[in-house]
PyMOL Python script that loads the backbone (N, CA, C, O; Angstrom):
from pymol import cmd

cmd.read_pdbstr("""\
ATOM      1  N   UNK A   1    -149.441  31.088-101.567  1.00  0.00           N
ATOM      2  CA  UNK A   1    -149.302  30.820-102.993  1.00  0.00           C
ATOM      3  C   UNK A   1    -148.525  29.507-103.162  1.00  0.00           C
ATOM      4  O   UNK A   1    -147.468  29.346-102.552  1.00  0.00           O
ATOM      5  N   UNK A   2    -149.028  28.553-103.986  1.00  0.00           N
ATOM      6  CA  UNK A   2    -148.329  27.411-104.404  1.00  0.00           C
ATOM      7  C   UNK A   2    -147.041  27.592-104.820  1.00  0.00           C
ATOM      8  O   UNK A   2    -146.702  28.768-104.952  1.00  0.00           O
ATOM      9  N   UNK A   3    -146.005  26.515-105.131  1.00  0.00           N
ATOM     10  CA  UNK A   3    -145.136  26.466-106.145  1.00  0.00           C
ATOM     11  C   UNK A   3    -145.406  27.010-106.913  1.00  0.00           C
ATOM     12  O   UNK A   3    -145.051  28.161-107.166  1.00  0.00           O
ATOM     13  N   UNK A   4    -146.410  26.047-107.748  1.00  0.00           N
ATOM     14  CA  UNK A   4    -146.852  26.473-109.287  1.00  0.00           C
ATOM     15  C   UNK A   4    -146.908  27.812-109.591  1.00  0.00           C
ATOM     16  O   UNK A   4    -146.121  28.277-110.416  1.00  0.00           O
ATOM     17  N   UNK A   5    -147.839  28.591-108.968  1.00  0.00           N
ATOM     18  CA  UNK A   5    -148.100  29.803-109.011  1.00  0.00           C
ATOM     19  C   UNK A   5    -147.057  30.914-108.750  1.00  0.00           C
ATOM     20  O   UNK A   5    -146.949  32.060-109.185  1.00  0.00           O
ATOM     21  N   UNK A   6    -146.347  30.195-107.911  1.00  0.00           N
ATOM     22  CA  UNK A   6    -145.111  31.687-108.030  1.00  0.00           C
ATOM     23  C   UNK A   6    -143.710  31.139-109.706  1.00  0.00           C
ATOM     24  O   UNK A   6    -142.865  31.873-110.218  1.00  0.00           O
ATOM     25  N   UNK A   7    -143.961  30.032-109.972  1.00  0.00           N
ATOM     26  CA  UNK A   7    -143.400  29.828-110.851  1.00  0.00           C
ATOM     27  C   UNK A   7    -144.329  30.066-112.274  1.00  0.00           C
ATOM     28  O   UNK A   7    -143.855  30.111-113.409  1.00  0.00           O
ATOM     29  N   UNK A   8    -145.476  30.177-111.988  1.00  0.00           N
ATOM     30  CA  UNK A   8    -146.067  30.952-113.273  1.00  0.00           C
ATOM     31  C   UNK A   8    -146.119  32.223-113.265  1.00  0.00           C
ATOM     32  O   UNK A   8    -146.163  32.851-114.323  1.00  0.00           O
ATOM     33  N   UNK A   9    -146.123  33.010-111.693  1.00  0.00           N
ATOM     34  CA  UNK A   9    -145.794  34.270-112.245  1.00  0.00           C
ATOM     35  C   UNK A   9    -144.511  34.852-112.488  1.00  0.00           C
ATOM     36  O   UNK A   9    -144.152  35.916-112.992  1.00  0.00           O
ATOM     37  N   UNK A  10    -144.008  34.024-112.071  1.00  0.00           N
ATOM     38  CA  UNK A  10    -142.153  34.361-112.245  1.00  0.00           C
ATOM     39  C   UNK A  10    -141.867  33.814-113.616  1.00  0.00           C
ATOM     40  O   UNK A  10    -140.677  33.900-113.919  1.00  0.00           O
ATOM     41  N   UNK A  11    -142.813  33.160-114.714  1.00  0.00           N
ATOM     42  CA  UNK A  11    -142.367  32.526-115.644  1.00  0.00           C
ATOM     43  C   UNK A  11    -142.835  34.073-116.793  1.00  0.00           C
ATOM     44  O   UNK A  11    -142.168  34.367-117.784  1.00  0.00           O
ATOM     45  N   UNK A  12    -143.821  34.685-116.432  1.00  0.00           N
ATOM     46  CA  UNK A  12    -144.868  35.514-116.850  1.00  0.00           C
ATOM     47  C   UNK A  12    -143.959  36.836-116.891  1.00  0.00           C
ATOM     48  O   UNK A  12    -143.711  37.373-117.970  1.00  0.00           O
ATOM     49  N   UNK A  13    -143.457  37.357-115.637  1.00  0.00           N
ATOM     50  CA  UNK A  13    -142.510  38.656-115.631  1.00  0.00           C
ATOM     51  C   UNK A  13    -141.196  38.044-116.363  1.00  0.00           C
ATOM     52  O   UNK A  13    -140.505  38.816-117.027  1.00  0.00           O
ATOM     53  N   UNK A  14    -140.833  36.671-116.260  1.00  0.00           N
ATOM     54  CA  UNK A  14    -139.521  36.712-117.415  1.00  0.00           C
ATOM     55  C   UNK A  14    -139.738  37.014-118.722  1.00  0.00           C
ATOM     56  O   UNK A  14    -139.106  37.736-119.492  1.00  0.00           O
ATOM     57  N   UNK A  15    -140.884  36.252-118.888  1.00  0.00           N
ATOM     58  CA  UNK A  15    -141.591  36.860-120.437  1.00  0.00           C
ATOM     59  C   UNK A  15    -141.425  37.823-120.776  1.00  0.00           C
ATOM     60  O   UNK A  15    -140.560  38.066-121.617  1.00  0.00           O
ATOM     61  N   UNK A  16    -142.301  38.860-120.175  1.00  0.00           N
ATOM     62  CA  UNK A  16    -142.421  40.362-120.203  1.00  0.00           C
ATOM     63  C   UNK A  16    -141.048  40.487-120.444  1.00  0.00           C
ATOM     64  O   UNK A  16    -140.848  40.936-121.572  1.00  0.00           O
ATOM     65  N   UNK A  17    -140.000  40.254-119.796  1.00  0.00           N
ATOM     66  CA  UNK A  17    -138.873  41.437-119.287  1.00  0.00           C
ATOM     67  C   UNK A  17    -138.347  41.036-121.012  1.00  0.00           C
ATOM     68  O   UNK A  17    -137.749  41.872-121.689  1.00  0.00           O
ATOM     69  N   UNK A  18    -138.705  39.566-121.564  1.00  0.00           N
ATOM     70  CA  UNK A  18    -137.853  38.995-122.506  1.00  0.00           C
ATOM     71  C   UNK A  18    -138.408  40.141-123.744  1.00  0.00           C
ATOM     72  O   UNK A  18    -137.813  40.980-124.419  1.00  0.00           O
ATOM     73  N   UNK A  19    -139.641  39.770-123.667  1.00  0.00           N
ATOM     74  CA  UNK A  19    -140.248  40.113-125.242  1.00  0.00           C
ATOM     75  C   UNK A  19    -140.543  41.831-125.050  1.00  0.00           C
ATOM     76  O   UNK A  19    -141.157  42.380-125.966  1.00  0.00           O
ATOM     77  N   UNK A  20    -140.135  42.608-123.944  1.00  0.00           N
ATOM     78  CA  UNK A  20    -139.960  43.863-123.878  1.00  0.00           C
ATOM     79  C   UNK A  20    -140.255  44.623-125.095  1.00  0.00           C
ATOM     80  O   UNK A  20    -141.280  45.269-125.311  1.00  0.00           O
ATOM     81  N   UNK A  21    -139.219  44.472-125.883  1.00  0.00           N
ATOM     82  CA  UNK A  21    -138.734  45.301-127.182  1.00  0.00           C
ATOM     83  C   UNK A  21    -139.608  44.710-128.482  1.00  0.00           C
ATOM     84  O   UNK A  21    -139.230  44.996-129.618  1.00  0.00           O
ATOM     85  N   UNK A  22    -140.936  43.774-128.248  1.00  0.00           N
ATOM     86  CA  UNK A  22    -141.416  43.039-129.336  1.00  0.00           C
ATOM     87  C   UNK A  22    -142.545  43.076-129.054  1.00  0.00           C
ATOM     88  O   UNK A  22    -142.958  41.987-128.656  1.00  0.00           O
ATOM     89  N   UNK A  23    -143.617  44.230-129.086  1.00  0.00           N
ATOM     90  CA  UNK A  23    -144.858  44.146-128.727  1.00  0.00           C
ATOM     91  C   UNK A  23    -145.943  43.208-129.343  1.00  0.00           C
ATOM     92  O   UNK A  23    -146.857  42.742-128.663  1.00  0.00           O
ATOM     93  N   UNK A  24    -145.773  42.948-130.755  1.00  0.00           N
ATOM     94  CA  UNK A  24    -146.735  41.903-131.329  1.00  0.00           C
ATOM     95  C   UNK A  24    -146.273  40.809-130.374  1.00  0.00           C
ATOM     96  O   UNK A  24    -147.060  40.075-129.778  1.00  0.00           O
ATOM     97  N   UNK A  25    -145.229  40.759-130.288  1.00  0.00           N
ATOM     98  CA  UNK A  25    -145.077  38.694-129.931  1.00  0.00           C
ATOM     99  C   UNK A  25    -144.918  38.693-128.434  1.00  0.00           C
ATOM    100  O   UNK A  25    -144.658  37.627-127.876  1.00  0.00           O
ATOM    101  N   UNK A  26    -145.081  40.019-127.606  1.00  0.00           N
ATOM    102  CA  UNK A  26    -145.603  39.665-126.208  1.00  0.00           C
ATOM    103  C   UNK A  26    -147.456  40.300-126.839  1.00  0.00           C
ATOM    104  O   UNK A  26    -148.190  39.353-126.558  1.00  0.00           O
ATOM    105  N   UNK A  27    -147.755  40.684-127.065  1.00  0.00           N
ATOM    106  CA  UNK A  27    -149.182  40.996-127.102  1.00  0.00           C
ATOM    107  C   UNK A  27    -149.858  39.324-127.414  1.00  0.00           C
ATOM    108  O   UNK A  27    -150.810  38.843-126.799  1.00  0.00           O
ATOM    109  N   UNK A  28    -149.150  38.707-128.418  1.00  0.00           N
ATOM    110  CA  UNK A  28    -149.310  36.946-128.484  1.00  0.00           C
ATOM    111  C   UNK A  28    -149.583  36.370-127.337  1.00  0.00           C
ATOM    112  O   UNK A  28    -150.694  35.995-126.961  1.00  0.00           O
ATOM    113  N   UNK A  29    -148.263  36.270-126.596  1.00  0.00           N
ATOM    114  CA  UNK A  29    -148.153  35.717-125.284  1.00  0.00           C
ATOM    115  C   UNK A  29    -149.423  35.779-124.602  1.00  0.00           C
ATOM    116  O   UNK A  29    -150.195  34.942-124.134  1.00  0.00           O
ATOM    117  N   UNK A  30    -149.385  37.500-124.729  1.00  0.00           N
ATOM    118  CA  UNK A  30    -150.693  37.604-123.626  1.00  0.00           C
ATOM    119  C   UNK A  30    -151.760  36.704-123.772  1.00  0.00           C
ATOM    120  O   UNK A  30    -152.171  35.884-122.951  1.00  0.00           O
ATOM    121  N   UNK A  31    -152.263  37.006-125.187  1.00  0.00           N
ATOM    122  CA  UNK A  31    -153.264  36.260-125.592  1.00  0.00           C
ATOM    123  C   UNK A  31    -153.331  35.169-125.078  1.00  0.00           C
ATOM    124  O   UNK A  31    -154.409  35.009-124.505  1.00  0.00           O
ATOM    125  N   UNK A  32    -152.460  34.080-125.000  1.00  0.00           N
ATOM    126  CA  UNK A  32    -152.300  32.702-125.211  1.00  0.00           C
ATOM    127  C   UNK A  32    -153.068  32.452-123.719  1.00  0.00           C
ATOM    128  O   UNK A  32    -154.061  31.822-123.354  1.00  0.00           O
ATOM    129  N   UNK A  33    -151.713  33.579-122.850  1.00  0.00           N
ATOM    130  CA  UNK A  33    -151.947  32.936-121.268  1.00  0.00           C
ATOM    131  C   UNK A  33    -153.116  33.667-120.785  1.00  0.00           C
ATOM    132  O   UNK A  33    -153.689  33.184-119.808  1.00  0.00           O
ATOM    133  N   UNK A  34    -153.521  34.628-121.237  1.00  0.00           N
ATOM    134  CA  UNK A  34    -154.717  35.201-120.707  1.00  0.00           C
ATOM    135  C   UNK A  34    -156.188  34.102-120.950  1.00  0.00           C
ATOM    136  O   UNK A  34    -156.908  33.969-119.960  1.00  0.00           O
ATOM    137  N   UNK A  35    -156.494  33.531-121.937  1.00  0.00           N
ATOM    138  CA  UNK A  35    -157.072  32.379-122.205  1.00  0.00           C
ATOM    139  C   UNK A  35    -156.743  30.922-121.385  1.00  0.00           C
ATOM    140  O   UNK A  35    -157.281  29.815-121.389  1.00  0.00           O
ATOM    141  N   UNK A  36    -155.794  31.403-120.812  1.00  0.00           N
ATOM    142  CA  UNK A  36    -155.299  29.785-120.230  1.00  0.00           C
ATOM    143  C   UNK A  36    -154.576  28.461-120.777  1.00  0.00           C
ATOM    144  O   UNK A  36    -154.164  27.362-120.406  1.00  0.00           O
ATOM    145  N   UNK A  37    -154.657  29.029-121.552  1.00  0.00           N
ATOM    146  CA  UNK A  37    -153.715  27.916-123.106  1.00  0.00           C
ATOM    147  C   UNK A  37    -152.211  27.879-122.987  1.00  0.00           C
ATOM    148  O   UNK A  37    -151.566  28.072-124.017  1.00  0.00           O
ATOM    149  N   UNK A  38    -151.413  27.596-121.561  1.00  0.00           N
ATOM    150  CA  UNK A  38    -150.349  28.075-120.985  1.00  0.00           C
ATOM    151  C   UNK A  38    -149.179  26.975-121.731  1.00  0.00           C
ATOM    152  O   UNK A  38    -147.985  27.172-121.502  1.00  0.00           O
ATOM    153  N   UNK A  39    -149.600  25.839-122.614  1.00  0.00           N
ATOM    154  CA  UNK A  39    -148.605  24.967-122.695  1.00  0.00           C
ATOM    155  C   UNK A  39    -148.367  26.049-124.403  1.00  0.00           C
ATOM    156  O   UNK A  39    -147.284  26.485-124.794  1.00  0.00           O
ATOM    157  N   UNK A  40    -149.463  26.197-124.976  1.00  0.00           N
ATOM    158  CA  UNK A  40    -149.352  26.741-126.220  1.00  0.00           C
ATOM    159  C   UNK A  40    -148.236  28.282-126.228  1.00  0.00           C
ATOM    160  O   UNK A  40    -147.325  28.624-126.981  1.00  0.00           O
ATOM    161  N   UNK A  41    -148.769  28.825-125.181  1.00  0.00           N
ATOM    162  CA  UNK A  41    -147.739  30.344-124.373  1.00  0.00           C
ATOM    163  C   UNK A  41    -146.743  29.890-123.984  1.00  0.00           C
ATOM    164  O   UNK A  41    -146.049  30.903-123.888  1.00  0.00           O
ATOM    165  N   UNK A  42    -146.039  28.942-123.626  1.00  0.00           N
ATOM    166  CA  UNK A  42    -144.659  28.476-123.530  1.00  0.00           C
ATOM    167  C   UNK A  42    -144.123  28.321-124.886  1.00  0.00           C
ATOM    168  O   UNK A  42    -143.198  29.019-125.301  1.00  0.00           O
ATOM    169  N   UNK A  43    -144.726  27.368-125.611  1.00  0.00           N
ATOM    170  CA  UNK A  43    -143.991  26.962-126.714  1.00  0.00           C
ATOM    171  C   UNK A  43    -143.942  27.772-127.668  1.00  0.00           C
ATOM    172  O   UNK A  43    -143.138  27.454-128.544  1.00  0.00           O
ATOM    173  N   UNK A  44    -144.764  29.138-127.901  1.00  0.00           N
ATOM    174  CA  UNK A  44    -144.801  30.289-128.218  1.00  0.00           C
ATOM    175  C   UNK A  44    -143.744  30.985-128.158  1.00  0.00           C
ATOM    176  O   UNK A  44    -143.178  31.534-129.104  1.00  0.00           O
ATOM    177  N   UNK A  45    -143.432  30.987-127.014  1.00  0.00           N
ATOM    178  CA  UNK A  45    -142.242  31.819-126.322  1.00  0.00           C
ATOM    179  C   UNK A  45    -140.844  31.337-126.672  1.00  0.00           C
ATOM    180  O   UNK A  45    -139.902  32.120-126.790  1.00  0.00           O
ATOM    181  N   UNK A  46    -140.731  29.936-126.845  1.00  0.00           N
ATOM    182  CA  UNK A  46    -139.829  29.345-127.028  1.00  0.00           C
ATOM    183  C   UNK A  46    -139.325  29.465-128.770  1.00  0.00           C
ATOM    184  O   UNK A  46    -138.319  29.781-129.405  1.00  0.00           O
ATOM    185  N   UNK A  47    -140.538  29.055-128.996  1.00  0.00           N
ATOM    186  CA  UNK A  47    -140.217  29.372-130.483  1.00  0.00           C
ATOM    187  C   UNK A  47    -139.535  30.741-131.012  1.00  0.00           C
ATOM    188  O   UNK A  47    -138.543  30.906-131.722  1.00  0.00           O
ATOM    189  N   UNK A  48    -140.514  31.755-130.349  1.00  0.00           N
ATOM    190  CA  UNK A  48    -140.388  33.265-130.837  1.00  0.00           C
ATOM    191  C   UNK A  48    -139.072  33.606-130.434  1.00  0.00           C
ATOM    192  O   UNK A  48    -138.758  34.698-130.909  1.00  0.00           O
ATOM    193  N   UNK A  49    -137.866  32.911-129.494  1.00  0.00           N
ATOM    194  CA  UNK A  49    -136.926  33.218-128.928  1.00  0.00           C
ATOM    195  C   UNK A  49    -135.999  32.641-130.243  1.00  0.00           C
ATOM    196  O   UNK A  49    -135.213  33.364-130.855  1.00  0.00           O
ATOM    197  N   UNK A  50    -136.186  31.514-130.494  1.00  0.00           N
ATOM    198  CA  UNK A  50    -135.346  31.130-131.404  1.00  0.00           C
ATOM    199  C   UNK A  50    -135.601  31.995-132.644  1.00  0.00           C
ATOM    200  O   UNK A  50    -134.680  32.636-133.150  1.00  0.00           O
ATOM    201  N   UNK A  51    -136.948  32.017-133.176  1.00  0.00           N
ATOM    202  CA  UNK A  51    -137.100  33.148-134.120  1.00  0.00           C
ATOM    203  C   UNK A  51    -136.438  34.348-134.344  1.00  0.00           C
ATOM    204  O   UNK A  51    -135.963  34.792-135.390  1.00  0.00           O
ATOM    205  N   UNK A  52    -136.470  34.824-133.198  1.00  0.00           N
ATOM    206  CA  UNK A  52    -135.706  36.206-133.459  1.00  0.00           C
ATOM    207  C   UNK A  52    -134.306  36.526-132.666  1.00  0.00           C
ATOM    208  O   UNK A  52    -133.795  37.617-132.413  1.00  0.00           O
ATOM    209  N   UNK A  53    -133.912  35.345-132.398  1.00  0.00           N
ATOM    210  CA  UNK A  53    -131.990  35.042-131.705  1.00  0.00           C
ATOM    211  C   UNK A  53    -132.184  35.442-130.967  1.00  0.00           C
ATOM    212  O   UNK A  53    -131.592  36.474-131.282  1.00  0.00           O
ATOM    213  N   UNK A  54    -132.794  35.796-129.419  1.00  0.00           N
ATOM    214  CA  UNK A  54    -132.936  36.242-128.249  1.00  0.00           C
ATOM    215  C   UNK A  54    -131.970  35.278-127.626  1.00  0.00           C
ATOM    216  O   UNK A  54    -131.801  34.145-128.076  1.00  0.00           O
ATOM    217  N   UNK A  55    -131.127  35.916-126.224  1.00  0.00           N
ATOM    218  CA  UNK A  55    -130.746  35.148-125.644  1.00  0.00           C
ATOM    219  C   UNK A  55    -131.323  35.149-124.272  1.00  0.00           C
ATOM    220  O   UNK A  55    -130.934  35.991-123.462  1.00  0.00           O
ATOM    221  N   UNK A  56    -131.917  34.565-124.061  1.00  0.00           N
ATOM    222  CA  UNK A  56    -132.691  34.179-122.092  1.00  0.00           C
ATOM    223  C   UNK A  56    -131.298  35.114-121.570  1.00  0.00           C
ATOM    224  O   UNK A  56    -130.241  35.204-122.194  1.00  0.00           O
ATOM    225  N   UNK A  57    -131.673  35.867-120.054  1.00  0.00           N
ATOM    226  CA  UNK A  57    -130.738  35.691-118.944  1.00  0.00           C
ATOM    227  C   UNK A  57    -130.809  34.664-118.415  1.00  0.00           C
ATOM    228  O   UNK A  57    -131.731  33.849-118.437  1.00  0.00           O
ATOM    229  N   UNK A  58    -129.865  34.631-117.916  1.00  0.00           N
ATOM    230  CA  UNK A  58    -129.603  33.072-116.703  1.00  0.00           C
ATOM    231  C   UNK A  58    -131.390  32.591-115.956  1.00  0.00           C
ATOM    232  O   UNK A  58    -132.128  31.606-115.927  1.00  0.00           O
ATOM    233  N   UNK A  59    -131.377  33.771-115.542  1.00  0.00           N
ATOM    234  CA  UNK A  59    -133.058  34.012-114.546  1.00  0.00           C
ATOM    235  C   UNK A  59    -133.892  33.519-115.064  1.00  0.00           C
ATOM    236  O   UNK A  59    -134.669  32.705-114.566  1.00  0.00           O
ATOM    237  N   UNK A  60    -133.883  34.057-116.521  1.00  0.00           N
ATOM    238  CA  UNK A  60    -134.969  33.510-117.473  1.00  0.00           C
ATOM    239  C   UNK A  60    -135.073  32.225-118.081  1.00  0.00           C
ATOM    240  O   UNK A  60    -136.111  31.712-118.499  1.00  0.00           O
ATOM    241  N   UNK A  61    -133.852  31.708-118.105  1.00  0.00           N
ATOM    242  CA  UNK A  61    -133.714  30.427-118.281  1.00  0.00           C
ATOM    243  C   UNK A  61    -134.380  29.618-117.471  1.00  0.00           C
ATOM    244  O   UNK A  61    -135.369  28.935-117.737  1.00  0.00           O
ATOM    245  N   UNK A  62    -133.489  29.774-115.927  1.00  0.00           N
ATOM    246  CA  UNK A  62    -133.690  29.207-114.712  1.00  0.00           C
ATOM    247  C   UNK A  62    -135.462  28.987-114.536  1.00  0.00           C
ATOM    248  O   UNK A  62    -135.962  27.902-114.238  1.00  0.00           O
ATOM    249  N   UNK A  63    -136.396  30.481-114.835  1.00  0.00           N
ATOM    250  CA  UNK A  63    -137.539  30.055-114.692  1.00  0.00           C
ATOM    251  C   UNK A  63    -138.314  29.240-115.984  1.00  0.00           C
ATOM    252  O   UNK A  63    -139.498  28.930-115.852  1.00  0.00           O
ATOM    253  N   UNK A  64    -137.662  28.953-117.086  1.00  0.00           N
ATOM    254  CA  UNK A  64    -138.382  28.759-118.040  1.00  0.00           C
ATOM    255  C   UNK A  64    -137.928  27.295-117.720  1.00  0.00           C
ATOM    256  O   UNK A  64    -138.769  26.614-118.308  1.00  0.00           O
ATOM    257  N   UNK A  65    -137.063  26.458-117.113  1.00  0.00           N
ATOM    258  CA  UNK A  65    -136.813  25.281-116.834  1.00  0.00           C
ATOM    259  C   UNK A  65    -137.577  24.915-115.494  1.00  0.00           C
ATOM    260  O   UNK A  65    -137.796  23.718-115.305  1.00  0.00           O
ATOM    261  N   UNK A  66    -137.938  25.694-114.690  1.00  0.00           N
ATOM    262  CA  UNK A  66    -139.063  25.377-113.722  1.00  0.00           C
ATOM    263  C   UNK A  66    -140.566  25.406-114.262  1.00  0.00           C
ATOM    264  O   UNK A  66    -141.318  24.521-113.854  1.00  0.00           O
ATOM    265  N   UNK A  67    -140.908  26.077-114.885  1.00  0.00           N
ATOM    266  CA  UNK A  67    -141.891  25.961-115.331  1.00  0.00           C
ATOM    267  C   UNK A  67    -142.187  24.759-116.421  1.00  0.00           C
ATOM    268  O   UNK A  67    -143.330  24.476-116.779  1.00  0.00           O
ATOM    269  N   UNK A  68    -141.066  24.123-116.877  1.00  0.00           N
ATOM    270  CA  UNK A  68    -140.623  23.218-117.821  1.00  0.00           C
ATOM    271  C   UNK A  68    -141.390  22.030-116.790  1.00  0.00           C
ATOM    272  O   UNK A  68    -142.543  21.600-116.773  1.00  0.00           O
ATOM    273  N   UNK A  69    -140.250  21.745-116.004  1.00  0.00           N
ATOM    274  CA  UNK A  69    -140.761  20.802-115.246  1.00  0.00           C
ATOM    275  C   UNK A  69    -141.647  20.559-113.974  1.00  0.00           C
ATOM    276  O   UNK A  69    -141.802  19.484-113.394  1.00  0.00           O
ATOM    277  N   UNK A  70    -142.208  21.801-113.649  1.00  0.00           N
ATOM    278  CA  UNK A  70    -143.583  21.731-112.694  1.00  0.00           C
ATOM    279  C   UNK A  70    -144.935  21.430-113.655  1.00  0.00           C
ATOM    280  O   UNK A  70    -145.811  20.603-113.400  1.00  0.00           O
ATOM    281  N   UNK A  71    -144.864  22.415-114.951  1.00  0.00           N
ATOM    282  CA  UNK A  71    -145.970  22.392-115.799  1.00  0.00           C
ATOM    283  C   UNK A  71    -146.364  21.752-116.685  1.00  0.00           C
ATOM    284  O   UNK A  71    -147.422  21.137-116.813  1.00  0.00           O
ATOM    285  N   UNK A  72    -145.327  21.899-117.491  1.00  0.00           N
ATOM    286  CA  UNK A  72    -145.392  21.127-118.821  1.00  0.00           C
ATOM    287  C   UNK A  72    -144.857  19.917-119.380  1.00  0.00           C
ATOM    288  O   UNK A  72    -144.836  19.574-120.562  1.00  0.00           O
ATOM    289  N   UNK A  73    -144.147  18.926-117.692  1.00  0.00           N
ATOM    290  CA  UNK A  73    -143.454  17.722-117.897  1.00  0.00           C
ATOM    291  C   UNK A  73    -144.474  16.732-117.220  1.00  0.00           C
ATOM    292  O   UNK A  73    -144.233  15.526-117.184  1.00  0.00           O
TER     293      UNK A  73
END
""", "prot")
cmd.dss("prot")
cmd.show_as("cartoon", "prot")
cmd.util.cbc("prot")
cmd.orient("prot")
C-alpha cells in the first residue's frame, strides 16, 4: 500500500471516529468519498467540524494534516 493510501484510509477511519454521533454529515462524507470527489469530502469535513464546534483528537488532526499535504497541497 502506498503512502497515499494508508493516509486516505487513516484519513477515512478519523472521519468515522469524528462524525460518529452525526449520521447525516458522515452519511455526506460517505457520499462525497464514495464518488471520489475526495478534495470536496475534506473540505466537507472541515467545514462540518467548525459547524458544529467539534474538536479533532490530536490523531485526527495529525491525519487530517497528512492528508492536507500528500493530497490536497
Amino acid at each position: 500500500m502506498t503512502d497515499i493510501e494508508t493516509i486516505k484510509k487513516e484519513f477515512v477511519k478519523q472521519t468515522r471516529e469524528l462524525l460518529s454521533s452525526y449520521p447525516e454529515e458522515l452519511g455526506r462524507f460517505e457520499e462525497l468519498w464514495d464518488s471520489g470527489r475526495l478534495r470536496e469530502a475534506y473540505v466537507f469535513v472541515n467545514d462540518t467540524t467548525k459547524k458544529l464546534g467539534l474538536i479533532p483528537s490530536l490523531e485526527n488532526r495529525k491525519t487530517d494534516e497528512d492528508f492536507f499535504w500528500l493530497y490536497m497541497h
